[in-house]
Legacy VTK file of the C-alpha trace (Angstrom):
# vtk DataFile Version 3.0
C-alpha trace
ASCII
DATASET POLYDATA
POINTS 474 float
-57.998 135.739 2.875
-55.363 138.718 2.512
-55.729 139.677 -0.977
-52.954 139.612 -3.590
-52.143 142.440 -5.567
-49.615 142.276 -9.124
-48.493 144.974 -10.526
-47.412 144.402 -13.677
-46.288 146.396 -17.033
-43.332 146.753 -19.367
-40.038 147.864 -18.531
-39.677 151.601 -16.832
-43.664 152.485 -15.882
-43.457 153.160 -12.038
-43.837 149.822 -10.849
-41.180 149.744 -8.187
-42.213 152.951 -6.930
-45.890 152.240 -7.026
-44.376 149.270 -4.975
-42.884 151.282 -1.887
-46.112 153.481 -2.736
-48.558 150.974 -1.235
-45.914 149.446 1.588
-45.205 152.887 2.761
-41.283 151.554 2.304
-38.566 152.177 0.353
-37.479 148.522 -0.200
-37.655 147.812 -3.630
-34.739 149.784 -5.928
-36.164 152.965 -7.636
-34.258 154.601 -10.970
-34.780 155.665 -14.200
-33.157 152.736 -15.855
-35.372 149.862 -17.562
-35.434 146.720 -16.357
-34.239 147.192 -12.867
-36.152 144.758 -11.149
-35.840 141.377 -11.860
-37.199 138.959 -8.812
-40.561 139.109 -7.605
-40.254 140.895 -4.488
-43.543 141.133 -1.894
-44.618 143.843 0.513
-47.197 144.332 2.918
-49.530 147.244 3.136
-52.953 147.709 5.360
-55.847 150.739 4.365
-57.133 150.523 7.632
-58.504 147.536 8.101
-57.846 145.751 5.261
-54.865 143.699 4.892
-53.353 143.125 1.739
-49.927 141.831 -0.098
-48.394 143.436 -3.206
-46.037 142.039 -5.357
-43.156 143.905 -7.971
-42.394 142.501 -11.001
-39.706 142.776 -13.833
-40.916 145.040 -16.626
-42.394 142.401 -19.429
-41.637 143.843 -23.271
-42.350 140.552 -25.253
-38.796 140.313 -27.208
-37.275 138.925 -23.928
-34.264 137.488 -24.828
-31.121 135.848 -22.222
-31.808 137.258 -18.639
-34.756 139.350 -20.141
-36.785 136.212 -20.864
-35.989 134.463 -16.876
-37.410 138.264 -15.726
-40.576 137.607 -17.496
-40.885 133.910 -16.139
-41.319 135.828 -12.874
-43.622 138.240 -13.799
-46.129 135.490 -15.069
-45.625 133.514 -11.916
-46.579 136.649 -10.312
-49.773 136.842 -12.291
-50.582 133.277 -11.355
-50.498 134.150 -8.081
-52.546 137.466 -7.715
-56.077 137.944 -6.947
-56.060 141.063 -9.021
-53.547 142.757 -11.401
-52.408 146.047 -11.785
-51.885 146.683 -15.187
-49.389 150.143 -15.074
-49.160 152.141 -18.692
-47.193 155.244 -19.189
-49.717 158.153 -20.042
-46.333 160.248 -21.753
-45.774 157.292 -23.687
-49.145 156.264 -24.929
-50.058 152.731 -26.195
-47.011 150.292 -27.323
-47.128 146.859 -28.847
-45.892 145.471 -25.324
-48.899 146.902 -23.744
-51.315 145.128 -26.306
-49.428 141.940 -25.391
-49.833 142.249 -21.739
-53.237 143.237 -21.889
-53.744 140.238 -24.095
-52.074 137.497 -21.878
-54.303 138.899 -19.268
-57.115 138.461 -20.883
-56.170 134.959 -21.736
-55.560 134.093 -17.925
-59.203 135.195 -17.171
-57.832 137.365 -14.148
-59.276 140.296 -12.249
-56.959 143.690 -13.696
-57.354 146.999 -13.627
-55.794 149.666 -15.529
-53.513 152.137 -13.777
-52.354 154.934 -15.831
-49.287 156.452 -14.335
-47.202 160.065 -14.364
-50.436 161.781 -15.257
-48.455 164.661 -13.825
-47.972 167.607 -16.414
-50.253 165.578 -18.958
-53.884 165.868 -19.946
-54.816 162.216 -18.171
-58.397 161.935 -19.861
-56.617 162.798 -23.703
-54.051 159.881 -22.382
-56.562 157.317 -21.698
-58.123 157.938 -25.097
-54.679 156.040 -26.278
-55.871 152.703 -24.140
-59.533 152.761 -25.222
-58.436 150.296 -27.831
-57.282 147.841 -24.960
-61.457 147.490 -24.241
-60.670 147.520 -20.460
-62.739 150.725 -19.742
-62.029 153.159 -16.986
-58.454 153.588 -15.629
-57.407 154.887 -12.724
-55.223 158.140 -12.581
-52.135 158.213 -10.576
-48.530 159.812 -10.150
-46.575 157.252 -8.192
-43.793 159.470 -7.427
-45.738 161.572 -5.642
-48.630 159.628 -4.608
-50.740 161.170 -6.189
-54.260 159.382 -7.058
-52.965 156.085 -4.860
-55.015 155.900 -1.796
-58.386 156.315 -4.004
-57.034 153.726 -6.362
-56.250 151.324 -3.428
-59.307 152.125 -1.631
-61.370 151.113 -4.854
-59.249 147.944 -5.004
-59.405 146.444 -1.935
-62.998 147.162 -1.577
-64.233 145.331 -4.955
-61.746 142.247 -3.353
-63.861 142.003 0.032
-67.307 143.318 -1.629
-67.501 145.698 0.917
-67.141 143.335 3.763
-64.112 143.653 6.129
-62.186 141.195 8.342
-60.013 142.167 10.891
-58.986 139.034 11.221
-56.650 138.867 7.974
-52.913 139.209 9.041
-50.333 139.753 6.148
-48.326 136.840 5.651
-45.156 138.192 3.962
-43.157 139.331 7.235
-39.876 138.130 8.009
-40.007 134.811 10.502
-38.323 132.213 11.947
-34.672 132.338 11.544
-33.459 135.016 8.643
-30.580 133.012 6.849
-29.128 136.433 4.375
-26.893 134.048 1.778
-23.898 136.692 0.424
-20.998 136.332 -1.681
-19.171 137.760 -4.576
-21.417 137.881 -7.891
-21.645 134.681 -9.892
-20.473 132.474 -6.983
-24.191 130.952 -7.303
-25.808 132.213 -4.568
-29.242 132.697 -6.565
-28.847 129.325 -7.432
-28.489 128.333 -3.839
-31.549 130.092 -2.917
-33.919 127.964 -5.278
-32.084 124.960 -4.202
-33.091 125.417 -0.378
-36.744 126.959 -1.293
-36.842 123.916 -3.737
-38.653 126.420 -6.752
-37.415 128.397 -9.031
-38.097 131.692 -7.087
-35.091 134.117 -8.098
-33.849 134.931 -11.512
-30.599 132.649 -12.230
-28.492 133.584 -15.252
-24.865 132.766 -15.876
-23.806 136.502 -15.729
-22.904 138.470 -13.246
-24.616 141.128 -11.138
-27.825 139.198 -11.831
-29.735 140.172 -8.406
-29.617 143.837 -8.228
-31.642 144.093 -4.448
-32.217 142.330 -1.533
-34.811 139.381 -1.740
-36.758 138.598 1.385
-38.500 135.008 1.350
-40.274 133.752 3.924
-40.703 129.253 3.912
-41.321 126.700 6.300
-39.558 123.283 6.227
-40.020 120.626 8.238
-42.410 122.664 10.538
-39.476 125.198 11.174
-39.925 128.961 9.785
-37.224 130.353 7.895
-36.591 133.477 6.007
-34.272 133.557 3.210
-32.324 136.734 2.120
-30.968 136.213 -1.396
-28.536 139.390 -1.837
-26.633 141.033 -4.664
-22.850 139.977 -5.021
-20.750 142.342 -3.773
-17.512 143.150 -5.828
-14.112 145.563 -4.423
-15.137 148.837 -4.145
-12.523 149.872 -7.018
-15.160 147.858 -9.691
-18.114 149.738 -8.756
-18.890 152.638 -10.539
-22.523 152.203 -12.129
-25.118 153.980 -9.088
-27.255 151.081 -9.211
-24.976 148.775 -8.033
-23.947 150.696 -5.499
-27.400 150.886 -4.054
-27.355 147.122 -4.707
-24.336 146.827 -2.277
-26.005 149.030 0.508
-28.823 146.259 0.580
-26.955 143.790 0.923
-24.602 145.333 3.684
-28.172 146.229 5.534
-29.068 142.963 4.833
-26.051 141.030 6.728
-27.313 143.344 9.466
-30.524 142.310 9.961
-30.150 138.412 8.799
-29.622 136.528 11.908
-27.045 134.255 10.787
-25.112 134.930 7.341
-24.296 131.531 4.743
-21.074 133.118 2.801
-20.893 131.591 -0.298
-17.633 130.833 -1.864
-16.204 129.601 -5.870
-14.315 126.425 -4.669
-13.076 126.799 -8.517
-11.395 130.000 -8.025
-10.421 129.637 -4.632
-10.738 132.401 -1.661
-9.745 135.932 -3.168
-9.311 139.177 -1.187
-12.952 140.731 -1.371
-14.362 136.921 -0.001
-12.559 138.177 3.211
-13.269 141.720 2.906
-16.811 140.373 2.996
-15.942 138.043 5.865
-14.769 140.609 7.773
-17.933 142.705 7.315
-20.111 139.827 8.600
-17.806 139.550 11.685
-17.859 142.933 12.581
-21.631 143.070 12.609
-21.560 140.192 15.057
-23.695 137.721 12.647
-23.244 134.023 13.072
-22.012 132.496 9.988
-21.772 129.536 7.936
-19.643 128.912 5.127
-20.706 127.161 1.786
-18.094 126.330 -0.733
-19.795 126.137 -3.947
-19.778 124.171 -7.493
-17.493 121.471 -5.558
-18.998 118.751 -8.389
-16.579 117.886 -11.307
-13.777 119.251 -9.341
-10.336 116.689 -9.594
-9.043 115.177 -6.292
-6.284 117.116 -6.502
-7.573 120.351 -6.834
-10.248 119.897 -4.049
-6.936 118.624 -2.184
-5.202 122.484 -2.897
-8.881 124.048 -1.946
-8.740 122.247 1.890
-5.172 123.710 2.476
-5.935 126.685 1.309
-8.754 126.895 3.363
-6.936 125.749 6.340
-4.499 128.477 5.869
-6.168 131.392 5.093
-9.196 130.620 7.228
-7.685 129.604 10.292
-8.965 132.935 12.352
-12.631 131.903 12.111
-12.062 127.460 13.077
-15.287 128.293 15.164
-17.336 128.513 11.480
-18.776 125.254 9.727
-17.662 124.730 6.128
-19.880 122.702 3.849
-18.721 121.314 0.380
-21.858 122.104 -1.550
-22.835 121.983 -5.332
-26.132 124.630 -5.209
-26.798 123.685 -8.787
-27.374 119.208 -8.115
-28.107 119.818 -4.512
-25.234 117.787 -2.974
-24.944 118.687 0.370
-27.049 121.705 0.290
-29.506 119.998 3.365
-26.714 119.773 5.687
-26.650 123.806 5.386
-29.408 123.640 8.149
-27.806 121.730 11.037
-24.977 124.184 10.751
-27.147 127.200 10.211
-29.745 125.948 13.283
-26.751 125.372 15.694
-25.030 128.791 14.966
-28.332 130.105 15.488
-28.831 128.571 18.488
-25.420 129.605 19.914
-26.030 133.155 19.292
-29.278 134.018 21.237
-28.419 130.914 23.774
-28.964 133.075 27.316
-26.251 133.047 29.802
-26.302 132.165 33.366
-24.248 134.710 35.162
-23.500 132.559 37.597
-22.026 129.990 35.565
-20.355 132.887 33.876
-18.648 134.065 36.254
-17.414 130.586 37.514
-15.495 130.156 34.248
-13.958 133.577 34.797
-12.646 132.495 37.878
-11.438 128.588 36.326
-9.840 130.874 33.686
-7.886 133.231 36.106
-6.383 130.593 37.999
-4.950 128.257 35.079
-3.502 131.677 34.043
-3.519 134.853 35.593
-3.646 138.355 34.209
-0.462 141.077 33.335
0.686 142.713 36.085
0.486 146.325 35.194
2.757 149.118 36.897
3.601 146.377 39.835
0.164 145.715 40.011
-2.155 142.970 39.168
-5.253 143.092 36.850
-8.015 141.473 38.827
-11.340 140.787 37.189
-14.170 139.863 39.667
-17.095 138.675 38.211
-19.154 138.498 34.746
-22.649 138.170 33.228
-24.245 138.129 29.819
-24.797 141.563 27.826
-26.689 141.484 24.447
-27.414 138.388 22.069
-26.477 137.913 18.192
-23.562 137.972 18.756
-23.351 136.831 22.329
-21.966 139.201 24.534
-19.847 138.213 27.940
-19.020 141.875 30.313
-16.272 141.160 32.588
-15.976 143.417 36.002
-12.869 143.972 37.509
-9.521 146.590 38.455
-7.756 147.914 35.471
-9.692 146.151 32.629
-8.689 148.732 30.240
-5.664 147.608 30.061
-5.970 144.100 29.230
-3.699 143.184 26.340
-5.097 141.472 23.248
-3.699 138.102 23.643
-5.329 138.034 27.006
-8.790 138.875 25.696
-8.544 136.192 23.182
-7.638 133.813 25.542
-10.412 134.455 27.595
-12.983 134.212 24.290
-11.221 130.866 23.426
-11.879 129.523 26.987
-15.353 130.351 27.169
-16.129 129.188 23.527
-14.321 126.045 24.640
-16.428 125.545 27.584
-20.364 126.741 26.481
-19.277 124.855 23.488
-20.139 128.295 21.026
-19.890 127.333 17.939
-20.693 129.258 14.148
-20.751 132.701 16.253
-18.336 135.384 17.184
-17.981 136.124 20.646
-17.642 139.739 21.977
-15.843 140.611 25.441
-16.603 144.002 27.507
-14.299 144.703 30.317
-15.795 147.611 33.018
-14.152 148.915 35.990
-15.525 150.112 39.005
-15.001 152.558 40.251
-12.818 153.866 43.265
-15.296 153.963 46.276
-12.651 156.028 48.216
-12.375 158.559 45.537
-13.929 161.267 47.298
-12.625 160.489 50.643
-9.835 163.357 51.023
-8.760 161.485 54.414
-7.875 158.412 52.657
-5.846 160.385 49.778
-4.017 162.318 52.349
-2.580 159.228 54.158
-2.222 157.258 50.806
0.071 160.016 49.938
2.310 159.795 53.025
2.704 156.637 52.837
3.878 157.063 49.507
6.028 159.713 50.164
7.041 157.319 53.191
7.705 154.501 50.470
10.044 156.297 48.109
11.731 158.195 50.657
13.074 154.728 52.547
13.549 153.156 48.487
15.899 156.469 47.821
17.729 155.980 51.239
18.460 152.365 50.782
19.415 153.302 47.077
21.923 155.347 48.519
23.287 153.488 51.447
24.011 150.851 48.215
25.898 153.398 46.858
28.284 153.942 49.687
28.741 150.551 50.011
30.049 149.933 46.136
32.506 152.927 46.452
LINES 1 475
474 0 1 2 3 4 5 6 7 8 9 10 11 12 13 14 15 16 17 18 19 20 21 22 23 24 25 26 27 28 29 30 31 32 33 34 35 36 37 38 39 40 41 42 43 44 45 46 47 48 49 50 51 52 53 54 55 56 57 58 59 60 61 62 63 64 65 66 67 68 69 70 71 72 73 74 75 76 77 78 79 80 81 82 83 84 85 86 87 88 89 90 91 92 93 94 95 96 97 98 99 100 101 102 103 104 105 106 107 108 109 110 111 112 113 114 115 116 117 118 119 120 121 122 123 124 125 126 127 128 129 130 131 132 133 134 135 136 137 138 139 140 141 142 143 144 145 146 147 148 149 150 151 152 153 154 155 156 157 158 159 160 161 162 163 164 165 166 167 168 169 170 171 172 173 174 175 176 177 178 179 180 181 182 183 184 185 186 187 188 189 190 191 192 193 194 195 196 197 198 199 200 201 202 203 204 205 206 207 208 209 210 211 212 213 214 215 216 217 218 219 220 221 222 223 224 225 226 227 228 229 230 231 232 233 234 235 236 237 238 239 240 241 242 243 244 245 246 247 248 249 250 251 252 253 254 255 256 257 258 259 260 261 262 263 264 265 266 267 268 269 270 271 272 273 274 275 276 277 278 279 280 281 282 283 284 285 286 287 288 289 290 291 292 293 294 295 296 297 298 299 300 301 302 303 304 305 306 307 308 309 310 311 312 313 314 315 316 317 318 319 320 321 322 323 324 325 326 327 328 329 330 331 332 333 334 335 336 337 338 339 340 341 342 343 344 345 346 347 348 349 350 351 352 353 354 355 356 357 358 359 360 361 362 363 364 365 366 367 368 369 370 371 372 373 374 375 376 377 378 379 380 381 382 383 384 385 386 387 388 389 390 391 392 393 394 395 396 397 398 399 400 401 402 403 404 405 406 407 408 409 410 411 412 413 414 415 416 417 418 419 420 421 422 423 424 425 426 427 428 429 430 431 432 433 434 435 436 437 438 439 440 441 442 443 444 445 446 447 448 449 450 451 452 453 454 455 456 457 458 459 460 461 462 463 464 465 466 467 468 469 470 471 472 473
């Protein structure tokens, strides 16, 4: 088995960056603010052969109160699940009461720990661990996360005491991203958190009625039904014009990266306070990555006929550019409706890496051209020949033909309309490439050269029967 590895430790130790440390990542949110993280988030790292999965934790202090207290729920649950903990102290900060308390519970739970002193750097680390003695855990091990110093001897020591010495090549980490990634976004306090632990059916992410309670990207990997899925929960993202603090800034970058590499996006929406600006700001974003989306209107319970009535027209209205996206009424917090997420979520899937026959492709094209043709442009007619399939997620149609570049808008989106119509695309966008080919005669000075008389041939009879008109009239 892949061992498990904990770190935990009170608020602002290093654990995060002992974190990306051992994954050789920068995934979990570094800064010098306590009580940053607040989900368990797992990583992956190998030390040559051996395998082994590491989990951050929110910093645990013991006077948890509000959100504080759901933070150290996770951390515990974290401990539950680790093969072996790593306590992290602060060597500038010596012994506090919260470390006793840790150190305690650990105890308690009978697990496997070790102590990690951390930023040893510009400190005396054996006159620091003098400070711990009274914790009766015995040796600690010396590190500087932020530079790495002391890690790979400490992780080393670790992993060999979990396989006694043996190794298995075997092992594969089990915390990658798989199956379909479903990133669930929104503005903060819509409930997507909520959401989350209603589809993994566990209380997995911190919930808290304030907002701006997920601060980074989550990454949780499930199975239902035989079917892998990987759930991003993200941070809420507000208009630009509200953000000022730096961490949620960062907190917005993760979720914009995560919309990019989710393969299709569930935007969640207040049904209570209806569809605001920055839920189509956010809209928008999705769509212009090309992710295939679902949309899941939220805390729908409790809500009077008349004011779900107002939420449907308003919807109709203000949503009308995207008809091709499913819209559940959910509520996240009983669970109504929250299973039919998947049907939508499987079929927009579905429609976004379906492949393409070019043939069939291009025979649409053609249906398409004859029930209505293209512009005529400078007295001649845009002709597009053939197409085939380009990239998937979002699907991608390239269209060959004579003067594509100038093929008006409304044209283009009657074209995506048709084929969505006829491949029956639904809960993706659809993006159209027009290419033309290029002149085969373009070198051919021969060909120019008569091309040009006859021109010159052309307007010179047009000006002589302009002016034999003339002479008539007067």
């Amino acid at each position: 088995m892949v061992p498990v590895i904990a770190l935990v430790g009170r608020p602002n130790v290093g654990k995060s960056t002992l974190f990306n440390q051992l994954t050789r990542s920068r995934d979990a949110l570094v800064a010098n603010v306590a009580g940053l993280t607040r989900d368990r988030k797992y990583g992956e790292g190998k030390v040559g052969s051996h395998p082994y999965i590491v989990i951050d934790t929110g910093g645990i202090s013991g006077d948890e109160e509000g959100i504080d207290s759901a933070m150290a729920e996770q951390s515990l649950l974290a401990i539950n699940e680790a093969d072996v903990v790593l306590f992290l102290v602060d060597a500038r900060a010596g012994l506090t009461a919260a470390d006793e308390m840790i150190a305690l519970h650990l105890r308690k739970q009978g697990k496997k720990y070790h102590l990690v002193l951390n930023k040893v750097d510009r400190v005396d680390a054996e006159q620091a661990e003098t400070d711990f003695a009274s914790l009766g855990i015995g040796g600690a091990y010396h590190i500087a996360a932020v530079h790495g110093r002391g890690v790979s001897n400490m992780i080393n020591n670790v992993l060999l005491e979990c396989s006694d010495g043996e190794t298995d090549e075997s092992d594969e980490a089990s915390v990658k991203p798989r199956g379909i990634k479903i990133g669930i976004v929104g503005r903060p306090n819509v409930g997507k958190s909520t959401l989350v632990n209603r589809m993994l059916g566990e209380d997995r992410v911190v919930v808290y009625d304030q907002a701006g309670t997920t601060r980074d990207s989550v990454y949780i990997p499930y199975e239902r039904f035989g079917q892998d899925y990987t759930l991003i929960d993200t941070a809420g993202v507000r208009r630009r014009g509200k953000v000022s603090e730096s961490i949620e800034k960062f907190s917005v970058i993760k979720t914009l990266q995560a919309i990019e590499d989710a393969n299709v996006v569930v935007l969640v929406l207040d049904a209570r306070e209806g569809i605001v600006e920055q839920d189509l700001h956010l809209l928008g974003f999705v769509l212009d990555a090309g992710r295939a989306v679902v949309i899941a209107l939220n805390k729908w319970d409790g809500m009077e006929e008349e004011q779900k009535t107002n939420v449907k027209e308003e919807l109709k209205r203000r949503l009308g550019f995207i008809n091709y996206a499913r819209i559940h009424m959910i509520s996240a917090k009983h669970g109504t409706g929250v299973g039919n997420l998947y049907d939508s979520i499987e079929e927009a899937y579905e429609a976004a890496t379906n492949k393409l026959s070019t043939n069939r492709l291009t025979r649409i094209l053609e249906d398409a051209v004859k029930e209505h043709q293209p512009p005529m442009v400078n007295n001649r007619r845009i002709k597009l020949r053939y197409c085939h399939a380009g990239a998937m997620n979002p699907p991608t149609i390239i269209i060959h033909g004579n003067q594509t570049e100038r093929v008006p808008a409304a044209y283009r989106r009657y074209l995506e309309n048709t084929f969505r119509k006829v491949l029956k695309i639904m809960g993706t966008p659809i993006r159209i490439e027009f290419r033309s080919g290029d002149n085969p005669y373009a070198e051919n000075k021969e060909v120019d050269q008569r091309q040009a008389h006859r021109k010159r041939r052309v307007e010179k009879t047009a000006k002589f029967a302009k002016e034999k008109r003339k002479t008539k009239r007067s």
